[in-house]
Every structure is written in structure tokens, then in C-alpha cells.
N, C-alpha and C positions, 0 to 999 in steps of 0.2 A: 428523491433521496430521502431515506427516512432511517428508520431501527424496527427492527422487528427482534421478536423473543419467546420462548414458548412450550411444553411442557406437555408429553405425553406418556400415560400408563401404558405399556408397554404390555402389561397384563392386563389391562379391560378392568381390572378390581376395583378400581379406585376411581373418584372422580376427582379433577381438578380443582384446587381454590382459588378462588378467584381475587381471593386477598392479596396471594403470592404471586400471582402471574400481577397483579396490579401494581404489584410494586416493583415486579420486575421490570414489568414497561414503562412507567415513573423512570425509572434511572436513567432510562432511553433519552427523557426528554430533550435534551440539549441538540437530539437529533434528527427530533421530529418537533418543531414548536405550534409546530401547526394547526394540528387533529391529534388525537389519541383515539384508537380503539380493541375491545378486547371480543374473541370469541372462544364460546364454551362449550361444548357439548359431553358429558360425561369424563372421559380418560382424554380428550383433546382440551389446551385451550391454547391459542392462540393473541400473540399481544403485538400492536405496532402503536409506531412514532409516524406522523408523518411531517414533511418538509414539501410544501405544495409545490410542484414548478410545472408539469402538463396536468389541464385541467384543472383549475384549482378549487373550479366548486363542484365536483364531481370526482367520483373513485375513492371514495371514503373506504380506510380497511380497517379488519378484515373482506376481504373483497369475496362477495360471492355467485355462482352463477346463476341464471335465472328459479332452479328449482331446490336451489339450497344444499345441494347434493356436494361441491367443490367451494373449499374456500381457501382466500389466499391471502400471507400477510408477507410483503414484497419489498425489498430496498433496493433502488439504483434506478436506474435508466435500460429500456429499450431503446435504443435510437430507430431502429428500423420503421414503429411501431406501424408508421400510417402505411408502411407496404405490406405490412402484413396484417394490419386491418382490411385491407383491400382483397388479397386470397381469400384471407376468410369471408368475407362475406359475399363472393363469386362461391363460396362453397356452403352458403346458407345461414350462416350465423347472421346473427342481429344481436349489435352493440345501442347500448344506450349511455354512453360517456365518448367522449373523446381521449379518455387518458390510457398511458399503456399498461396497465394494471390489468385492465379489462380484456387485453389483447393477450396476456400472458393465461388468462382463464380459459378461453374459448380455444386458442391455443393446444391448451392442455389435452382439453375437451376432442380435440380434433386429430393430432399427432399423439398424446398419449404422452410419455415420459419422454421422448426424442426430439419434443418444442425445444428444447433447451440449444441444439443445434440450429434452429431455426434463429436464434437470437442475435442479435448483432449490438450489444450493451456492454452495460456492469451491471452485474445484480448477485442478489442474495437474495434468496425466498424458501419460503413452508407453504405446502401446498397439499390441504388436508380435503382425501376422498372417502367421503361418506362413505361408499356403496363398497368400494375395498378396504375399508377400515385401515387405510396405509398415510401414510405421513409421508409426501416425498421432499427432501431438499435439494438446492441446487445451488452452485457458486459458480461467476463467470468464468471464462477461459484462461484470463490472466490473471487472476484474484486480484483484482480492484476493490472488490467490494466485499469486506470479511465476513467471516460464519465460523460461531464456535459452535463447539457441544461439551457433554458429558455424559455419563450415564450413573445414576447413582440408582441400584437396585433396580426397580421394574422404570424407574423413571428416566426416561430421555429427553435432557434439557436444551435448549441450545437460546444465540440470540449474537446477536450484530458485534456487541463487546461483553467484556469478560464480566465484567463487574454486576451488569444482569444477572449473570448464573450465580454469582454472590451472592443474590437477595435471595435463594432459596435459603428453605430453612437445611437441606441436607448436604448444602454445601458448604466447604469452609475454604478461606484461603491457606493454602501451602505450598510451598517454594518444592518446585520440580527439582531436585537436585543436579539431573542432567544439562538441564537447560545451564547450569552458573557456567559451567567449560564453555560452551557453545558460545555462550553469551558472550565470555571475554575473552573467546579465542578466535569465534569466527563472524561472532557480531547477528549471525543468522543463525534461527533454532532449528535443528532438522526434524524429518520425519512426523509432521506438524504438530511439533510439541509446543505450547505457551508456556510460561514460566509458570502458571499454576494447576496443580499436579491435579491427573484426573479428569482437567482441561484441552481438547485438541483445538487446533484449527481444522475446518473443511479445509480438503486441496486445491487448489484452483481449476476447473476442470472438471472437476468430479459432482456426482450427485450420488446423495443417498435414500435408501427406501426404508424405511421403516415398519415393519407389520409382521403382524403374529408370534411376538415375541422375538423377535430377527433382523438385524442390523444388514443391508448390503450396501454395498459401496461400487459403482460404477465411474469411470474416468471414461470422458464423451470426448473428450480434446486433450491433445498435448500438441507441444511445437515436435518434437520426433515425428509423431505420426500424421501434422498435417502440411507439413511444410511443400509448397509448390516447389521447390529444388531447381532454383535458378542456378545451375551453378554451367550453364554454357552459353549465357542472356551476354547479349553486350552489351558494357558501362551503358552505351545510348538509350538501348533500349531501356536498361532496369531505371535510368533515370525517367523518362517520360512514365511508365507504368507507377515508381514510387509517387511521384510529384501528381498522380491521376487519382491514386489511392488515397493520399493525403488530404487531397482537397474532399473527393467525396466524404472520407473520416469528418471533417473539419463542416464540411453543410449538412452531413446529420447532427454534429452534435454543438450547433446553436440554435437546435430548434428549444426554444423556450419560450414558455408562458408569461414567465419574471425575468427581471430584469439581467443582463446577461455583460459580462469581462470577459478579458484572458489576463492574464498573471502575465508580465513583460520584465524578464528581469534584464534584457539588453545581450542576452545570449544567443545563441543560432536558434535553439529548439524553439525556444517561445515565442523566440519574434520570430520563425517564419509560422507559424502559427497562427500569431495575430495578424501578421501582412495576408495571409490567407483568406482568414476570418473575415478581414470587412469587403470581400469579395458576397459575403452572403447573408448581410444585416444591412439594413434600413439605418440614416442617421449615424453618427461616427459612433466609433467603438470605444467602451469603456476599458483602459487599461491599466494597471497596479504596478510597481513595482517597490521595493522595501529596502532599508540599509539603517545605519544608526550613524548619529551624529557625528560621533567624534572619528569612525570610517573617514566619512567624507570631508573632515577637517582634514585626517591626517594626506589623504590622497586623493583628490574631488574627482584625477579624471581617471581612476580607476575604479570607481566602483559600479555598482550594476544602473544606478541611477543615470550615469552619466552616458551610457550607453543607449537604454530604455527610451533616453530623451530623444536620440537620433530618427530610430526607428518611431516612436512616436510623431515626431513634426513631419517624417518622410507620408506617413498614414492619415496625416489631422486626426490624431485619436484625443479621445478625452481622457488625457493621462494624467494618473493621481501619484506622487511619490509620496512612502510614508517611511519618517522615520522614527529613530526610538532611539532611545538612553542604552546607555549599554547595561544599566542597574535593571532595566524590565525584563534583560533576557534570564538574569539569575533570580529574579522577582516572581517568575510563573515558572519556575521548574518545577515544584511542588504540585500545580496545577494541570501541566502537561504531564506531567507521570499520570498521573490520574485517568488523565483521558486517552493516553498511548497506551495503560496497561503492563509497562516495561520499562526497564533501565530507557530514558531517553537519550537517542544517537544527539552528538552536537549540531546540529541542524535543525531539530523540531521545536525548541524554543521558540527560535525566530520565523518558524514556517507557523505557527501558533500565535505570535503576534501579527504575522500578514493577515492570515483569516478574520482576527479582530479588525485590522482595518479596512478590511476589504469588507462583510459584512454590511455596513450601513448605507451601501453603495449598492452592489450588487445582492445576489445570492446563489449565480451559477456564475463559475469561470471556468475557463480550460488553461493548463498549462503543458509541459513540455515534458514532462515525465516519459520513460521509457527510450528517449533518443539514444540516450548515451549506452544506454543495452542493447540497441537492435543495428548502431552504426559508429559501436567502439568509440565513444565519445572523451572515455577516460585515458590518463596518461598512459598509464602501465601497459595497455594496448598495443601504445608505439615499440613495443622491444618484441612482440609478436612472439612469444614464447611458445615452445608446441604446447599441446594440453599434457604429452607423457609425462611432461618436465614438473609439473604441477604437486606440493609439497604439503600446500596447502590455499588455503582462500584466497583468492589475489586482491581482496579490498581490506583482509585483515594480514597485513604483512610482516608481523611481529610474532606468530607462533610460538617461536624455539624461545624467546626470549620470556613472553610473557608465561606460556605453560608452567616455567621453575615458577612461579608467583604462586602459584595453587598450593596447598597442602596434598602430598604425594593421597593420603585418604580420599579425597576425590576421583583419581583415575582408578584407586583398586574399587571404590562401589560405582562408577561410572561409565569405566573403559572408552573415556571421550576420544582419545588417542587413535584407537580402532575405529571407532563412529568416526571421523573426521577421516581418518586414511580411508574406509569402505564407500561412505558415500563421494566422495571424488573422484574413486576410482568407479562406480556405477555412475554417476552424473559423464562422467568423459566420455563412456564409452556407449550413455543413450543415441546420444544422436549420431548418425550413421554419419558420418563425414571425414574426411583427409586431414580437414582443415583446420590447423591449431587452435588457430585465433576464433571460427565462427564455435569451436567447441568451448572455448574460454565463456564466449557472450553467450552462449547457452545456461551454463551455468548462472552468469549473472542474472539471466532474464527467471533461471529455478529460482533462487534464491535470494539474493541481492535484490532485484526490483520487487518482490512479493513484499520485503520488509519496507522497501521506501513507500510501498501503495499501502500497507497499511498505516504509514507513518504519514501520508497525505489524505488518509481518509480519516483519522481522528483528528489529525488537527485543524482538519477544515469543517467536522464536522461537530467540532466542538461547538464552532459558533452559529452552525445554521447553515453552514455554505456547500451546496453541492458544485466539485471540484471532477472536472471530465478530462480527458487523457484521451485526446486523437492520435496520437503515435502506438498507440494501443488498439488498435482496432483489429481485430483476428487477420483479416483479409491481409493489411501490410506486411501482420507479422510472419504471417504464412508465405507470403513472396520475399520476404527479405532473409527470414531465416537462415538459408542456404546461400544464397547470394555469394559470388567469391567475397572472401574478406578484404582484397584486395581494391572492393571499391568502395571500402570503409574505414581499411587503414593501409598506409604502408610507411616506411621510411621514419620520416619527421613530421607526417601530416595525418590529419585524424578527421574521421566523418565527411569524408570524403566527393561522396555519393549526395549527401544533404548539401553540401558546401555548393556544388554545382550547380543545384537545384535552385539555393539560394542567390547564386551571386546576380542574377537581374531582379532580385524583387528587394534586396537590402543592402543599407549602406557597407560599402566596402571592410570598413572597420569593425564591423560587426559580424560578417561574413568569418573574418579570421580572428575572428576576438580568441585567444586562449582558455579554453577552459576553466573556468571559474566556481565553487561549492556556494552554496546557499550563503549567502552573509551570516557571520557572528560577530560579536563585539573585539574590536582587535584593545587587547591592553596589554603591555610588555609582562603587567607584574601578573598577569592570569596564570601564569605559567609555574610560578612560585607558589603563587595564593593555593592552584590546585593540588599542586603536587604535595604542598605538607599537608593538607586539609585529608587527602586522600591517604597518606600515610598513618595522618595520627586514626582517623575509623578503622583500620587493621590493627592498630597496635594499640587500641582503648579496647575496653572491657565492656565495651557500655556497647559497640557498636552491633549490629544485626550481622555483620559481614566477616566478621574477624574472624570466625573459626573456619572458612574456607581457604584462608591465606597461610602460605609458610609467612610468618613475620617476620624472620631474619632476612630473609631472600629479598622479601618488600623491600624495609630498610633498606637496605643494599642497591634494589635496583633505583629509588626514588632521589639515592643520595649518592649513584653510581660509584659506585663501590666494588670490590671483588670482579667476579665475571660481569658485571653489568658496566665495566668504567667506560665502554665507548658505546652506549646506548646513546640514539640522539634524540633529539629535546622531542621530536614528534612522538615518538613512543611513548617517551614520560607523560606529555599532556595528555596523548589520548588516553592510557592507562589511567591515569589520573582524573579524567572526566571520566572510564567508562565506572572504576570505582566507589566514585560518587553517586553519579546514577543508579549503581545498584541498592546503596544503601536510602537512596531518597524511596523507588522502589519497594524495598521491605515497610518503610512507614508509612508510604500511603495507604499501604491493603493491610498492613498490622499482621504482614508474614513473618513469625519465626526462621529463625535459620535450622 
């Protein structure tokens, strides 16, 4: 796991500095503590971070192949690597590292732009050809692993996070106007817009080419077009086939060099997970799980801890609980903005402070990300609504309320209104299916988990920690896609299909635990503190945010008031958290509104 960043003339005119690409890669550093290296050759140069975990005294990047013609500056993990070290070199290559860096080269070398289907990871990579004067990039299938760009005049920038492309000298930060609706309507940006303008994201999926003055864009994978389309598998079977998948998922990716966890927070996804995991590690298994103090005063045997401990003792694992003050999670907001790049969702705090404690312990874990998108994990699920019915975002369910909040001058230069109605109505009707509910988890797995993967990849990668996601491995995703939705939810019961799977490997309590969010600090008066705090920033003069707001409306809705008197307290806080957020946001990067 590392950061990569990097800088080509477009027009051949020019050659790169290597001042600015060095500073660009500097900023990387928290991502790579490892190595640093930079490559240069006239209109190319190339910058990475590295974070050692296969091979650590070998595979130093820029990575290049034997005659210097192909270099490669790479972030994330191949899991496959040593199978497909092994084709290769039945088809004549000769490696001189063990690490997959080197695999992704020869790779290239051999398949040409179409290794990238070959891959069975997370990654982000530039992969710069001599002999074609082309720059190719590539992002994995689920975007696990981000990729920005830009383009300013002949120059095409790109790099792992945003704040790299900052350090150019022709780039500046400013606030995408599009993204502010988006942000506080749907919580996901569409169309892979980042908050700062001029800024995309790569799509997950896709790769691009860069050469001869010419930008393409190819998409190698989507869940529409590779889904195996179980949808006439019986329960028995998709069980045995999931639970085959899982596990292979789960012994490729504790191959590590360093020291290696899973994140247990006492839930289904994680702990079957780690119950899995020490099926394929030597010595017990290191496991984490996270809460804050006055949580587990208020209610000890409901928190995630209490759970975490079951499945731990059931495993012998070397289990660490960490807790925190409720003061540290308001203590680093300033500092997760930073390194998320964006308003922070109420969950990255404390997924920010895990990583700090998980760190001096480990440096690879695996967690449970992606369950609750591919086997309807969340509540809203249970009411199985068709996708026609669909209004709007079903994780941001306050549209009609929060939209009045906006100043009317945002939809006429924005027309978010339309963006929000167009893309749900094109997201519903990609994937070919009957089925309400698996079109509902489609969308979630477009958009919803793309933001929580990048919201697990800065926060863990804030402190050095590369953070791996077995319920993500293309192959599951692809058999479970289509799956009836019926053995993932129905009724009054949720994830259904996994619950199965789990009930002989974990404690019964854990098996039906309810659904639980990431811990935050619980305090009555949060609720108050946020809500005026969030108020008075719209209605001060002084604030970055206030000209996007009707301010009477605010008031109103903060102090429910008018049409807002039966708004419930969830609305107000979240509003009232995402409003903050936006404004911590604008002063990290010293964006203008």
C-alpha cells in the first residue's frame, strides 16, 4: 500500500520539475513512510510513497522493467500475485523480486493494457511506456483504492489524494459548486466529481490512456456486465459456493510480509472474517476492536466491545480493545478533514482514531466493509421497496426537507434536482433485473460503498495501515450480484445468506446481533451543542458556508419552526453535523465559497 502522484506534458514541450513533483510526493508521505521515489524523463515524471508489506527489501518504485522502456509507480495490493507470477514465467519472464509490483510490470509486458482483468486486488497505478510515449492508468474494480486527476492546459496531473495535485504550482483550491447539493443531499458526489473544481475521481473500473495530446477512458469491469446471474442457484447451493469464495477471498489476502489483524468489531461481517482468517495464519490472530469510555459506562453490554470479546475467546485471538474520550473524537476533526479531503461523514473520526491504535500493533488488517451492500445488511432493506418507488438516496432520507435549506441560487446555477432525479433514474435501470431490492444494493455498491472505501482508505492510511476488504473480491461480487434478494433479506431478517453461513463458526449472539454503525461518542447534550453551533455558521458573516444557505429556512428548520415543527431529532443532528463538516472543510484547504 503506498501513494503514488505524477505529472505529464501532454504536449512533449515541456519537461517536468522535479521540485514540484517532489513536493508533490512529500505530501504523500503519511502514506508511504517507508521509501520514497521519484522518476523523470523529459514531459514524464513519476512520484511514489511506499508502505512495505510483500517484499520489503525489494520492489523499490518507480518500478521498472529490465530495459528501462516500462515504468511503474503502483498503490494497493495484487492478491493473486504469486499465481500469476507462476503463468508468467511458464511464458518466459524472469522476475528478480518477490514482490507484486514486479508482477503488475511484466504483466503489462505480456497482456498489454488487459492485465488489469488479470488482477485480483486493490490498486491504483501509472504505468509509463517509453516506446509509446503513453501514460496508462488504472483503478480497481470496486474503487478500493482512489485515483485523482486533473488537467490544467498541456498538463495531466493525477495522484492517490487530492491535496498532492494542490502542490502544483497551476493548481489552486476551489469549491466545485455542484458537489455543496450533492454533498448535503445525497452525501455521495456523482459523476466522479470531488469537492475541488477541475478535480475528478478515476471510476472504479475504468482505466485511462493518455498520449498524443489525447485523454481515453475505458471501463474493463462493472457489476452490470459481469455479474454470474445466480438468480435460479438454490439458498444451498449459493451458500456453500459464497462461504468457498469467502474463504479463498480471505487466504489470499493474509498473505503478508508485516505483521497482519482483522478489525473485530463484534458484528457478523468482521467476525466471520476473522473466525475465517485464523484458518490461514500460523500463531493466533491479532484483533482490534474500538469504543469510547463513557459508551461502555453508559451501556457495557451493548457495545461493540462486548461482543468482539465473545468471538475473540471463542478463537484464542490476541484481542486488543481500544478506547477513547469522547473529547478526541471532536479533537481530530480538523485533522481527518485533512486527510479524507471532504466534509467528514460522522463515522470517520472514530474509524481515524482505530487506525492510530491499531498501527503500533499491526500495519495490515482486514475488515468487513462491503457486507452490508452485497447482503442488504442495512435496516431500510427490511421494507424491500421496488427501486421505481425510489425519490431519492435511501442512506440520505431527508431530501424534501433538507433541499428548502439551500439558497433557491444553487439549483438555478446547479440543477442538482435534475442530477439527483437523472442519475437514479439511469443507476435503477443499469442492471438488468426484476428485482427491487438487488437494484436498490446496486446502487449502494455505485455509490454509497465507493464513499465509505475511500473513507477507509484515508483513514487508515493516514497512519501507515494498509486496510484489505475480503467481501470485495470481484469473484463474490460477481456471484452474489444477482442472487435472489431473497436470501439476503426478507421480512424482519437481514443478511440472511451470511447468517447461515455463520451460525456454526460464531457465537449465537453474534450471529443475530442487530445492526450496529461504527461507534461515536454518545452525549445527550451533542445534539444541542451541534445544532446551534451549526446554525450560528449560516447565520454569521464570518462563516465560508453561509452564502449557500436560505438563512431563515435554517433558523426555522434548527429551531423547528414553520414547516420544519415535526422534523425529528435525526435530521437535525445529522444536518447539523453535515454543516459543520462542510465548514471545518472550506478551512482546511482555505477554499472560498
Amino acid at each position: 500500500m503506498c501513494g503514488i502522484c505524477g505529472v505529464f506534458d501532454m504536449s512533449s514541450d515541456k519537461s517536468v520539475s522535479r521540485a514540484v513533483l517532489g513536493k508533490m510526493n512529500e505530501t504523500l508521505s503519511h502514506r508511504g513512510p517507508d521509501d520514497s521515489g521519484l522518476y523523470l524523463d523529459r514531459s514524464i515524471g513519476l512520484g511514489h510513497r511506499r508502505l512495505s508489506v510483500i517484499d520489503p527489501g525489494n520492489g523499490q518504485q518507480p518500478f521498472s522493467n529490465h530495459d528501462g522502456t516500462v515504468w511503474l509507480s503502483y498503490n494497493g495490493e495484487i492478491y493473486n500475485h504469486v499465481e500469476l507470477r507462476q503463468e508468467l514465467v511458464k511464458k518466459g519472464h524472469r522476475f528478480v523480486t518477490n514482490c507484486d509490483t514486479e508482477v503488475i510490470v511484466h504483466a503489462y509486458e505480456e497482456y498489454g493494457r488487459e492485465c488489469v482483468s488479470k488482477f485480483n486486488g486493490m490498486f491504483s497505478f501509472a504505468l509509463w511506456d517509453k516506446k509509446k510515449n503513453s501514460l496508462f492508468i488504472a483503478r480497481d474494480r470496486l474503487g478500493i483504492k482512489p485515483l485523482y486527476f486533473g488537467v490544467y492546459g498541456s498538463d495531466f496531473i493525477f495522484a492517490s489524494e487530492i491535496k498532492a495535485i494542490l502542490e502544483h504550482p497551476a493548481v489552486s483550491a476551489e469549491v466545485e459548486l455542484a458537489a455543496i447539493p450533492e454533498y448535503i443531499l445525497c452525501t455521495s458526489l456523482l459523476n466522479s466529481k470531488t469537492m475541488f473544481k477541475n478535480i475528478h475521481s478515476v471510476p472504479p473500473g475504468n482505466t485511462m490512456v493518455i498520449a498524443n495530446g489525447d485523454i481515453k477512458k475505458h471501463c474493463y469491469w462493472s457489476m452490470e456486465h459481469s455479474s454470474a446471474g445466480q438468480r435460479n442457484t438454490s439458498f444451498d447451493v449459493c451458500c456453500e459456493e459464497v462461504q468457498a469464495l469467502l474463504d479463498s477471498s480471505i487466504k489470499m489476502r493474509v498473505r503478508s510480509d508485516v505483521p497482519f489483524g482483522t478489525l473485530l468489531s463484534g458484528g457478523l461481517d468482521s467476525s466471520l472474517v476473522s473466525a475465517m482468517a485464523t484458518r490461514h495464519i500460523d500463531g493466533p490472530l491479532k484483533t482490534f476492536s474500538m469504543g469510547y469510555h463513557k459508551n461502555k459506562e453508559l451501556r457495557p453490554e451493548g457495545t461493540d466491545a462486548y461482543y468482539a470479546a465473545q468471538v475473540a475467546s471463542a478463537y484464542d485471538t490476541d484481542h486488543m480493545e481500544l478506547l477513547f474520550q469522547s473529547e478526541d473524537y471532536f479533537d481530530v476533526m480538523k485533522s481527518v478533514t485533512w486527510h479524507v479531503e471532504k466534509p467528514v461523514d460522522l463515522t470517520s473520526p472514530s474509524l481515524f482514531l482505530l487506525y492510530k491504535g491499531v498501527k503500533p500493533n499491526v500495519t495490515v488488517v482486514t475488515s468487513g466493509e462491503g457486507a452490508d451492500e452485497l447482503f442488504a445488511g442495512y435496516d431500510f432493506f427490511l421494507n424491500n421497496n421496488q427501486a421505481e418507488q425510489l425519490s431519492e438516496f435511501p442512506w440520505a432520507p431527508y431530501l424534501a426537507e433538507v433541499s428548502t435549506l439551500l439558497d433557491p441560487a444553487i439549483e438555478k446555477e446547479t440543477g442538482y434536482q435534475e442530477t439527483v432525479s437523472t442519475t437514479l433514474n439511469k443507476e435503477m435501470n443499469a442492471l438488468e433485473s426484476d428485482d427491487g431490492l438487488n437494484k436498490q444494493l446496486y446502487l449502494f455498491m455505485k455509490y454509497y460503498l465507493v464513499d465509505m472505501l475511500e473513507r477507509l482508505d484515508k483513514t487508515s492510511m493516514a497512519w501507515g495501515v494498509e486496510s484489505r476488504v475480503p467481501f470485495l473480491d470481484h469473484r463474490l461480487v460477481e456471484y452474489v450480484v444477482n442472487m435472489p434478494s431473497s436470501y439476503k433479506s426478507k421480512a424482519s431478517d437481514s443478511k440472511i445468506l451470511l447468517k447461515n453461513i455463520a451460525t456454526d463458526m460464531l457465537p449465537k449472539g453474534v450471529v443475530n446481533r442487530k445492526k450496529r454503525p461504527v461507534p461515536i461518542p454518545v452525549d445527550p447534550m451533542t445534539l444541542l451543542k451541534q445544532r446551534n453551533r451549526a446554525n450560528e455558521l449560516v447565520q454569521s458573516g464570518d462563516s465560508a458556508i453561509g452564502g449557500y444557505f436560505d438563512k431563515k429556512n435554517v433558523d426555522n428548520f434548527f429551531k423547528k419552526k414553520a414547516q420544519y415543527a415535526s422534523t425529528d431529532d435525526l435530521a437535525i443532528y445529522r444536518t447539523s453535523h453535515t454543516l459543520i463538516a462542510l465548514d471545518h472543510w472550506h478551512r482546511a484547504f482555505g477554499v472560498a465559497a
